[in-house]
N, C-alpha and C positions, 0 to 999 in steps of 0.2 A: 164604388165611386166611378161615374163615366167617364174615360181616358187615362184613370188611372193606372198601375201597375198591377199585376193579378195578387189575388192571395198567396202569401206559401201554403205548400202543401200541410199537413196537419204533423208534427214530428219535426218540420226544418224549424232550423233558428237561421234569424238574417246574420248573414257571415260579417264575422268583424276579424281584423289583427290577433293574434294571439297575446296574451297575457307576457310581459317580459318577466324572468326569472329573477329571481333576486339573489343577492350575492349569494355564497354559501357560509355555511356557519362556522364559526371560527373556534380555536379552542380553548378559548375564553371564555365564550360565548359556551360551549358544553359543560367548562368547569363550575359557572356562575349557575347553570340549571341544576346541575348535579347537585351543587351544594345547596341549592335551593329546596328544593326535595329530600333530603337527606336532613335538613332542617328540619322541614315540618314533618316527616316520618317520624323523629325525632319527641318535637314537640305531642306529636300524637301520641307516640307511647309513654312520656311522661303522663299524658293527661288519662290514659286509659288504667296506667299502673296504682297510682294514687288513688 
């Protein structure tokens, strides 16, 4: 396009802000996974055993 800005080069991304972090996990938040998993591991080997 004439006047426009040039291309970037092949490999750049147009820079933005960084992504902001998100809180960290709580241990709540690890026990309810834990447990969530530990369920269906569960479930699976009922369902394997049978």
């Amino acid at each position: 396009m004439p006047g426009g800005r040039p291309p970037h080069p092949d490999g750049d991304t147009i820079p933005c802000p960084p992504r902001p972090t998100g809180p960290p996990v709580t241990r709540r938040q690890w026990i309810y996974g834990a447990l969530c998993v530990l369920v269906a591991l569960a479930a699976i080997a009922i369902r394997i055993a049978t």
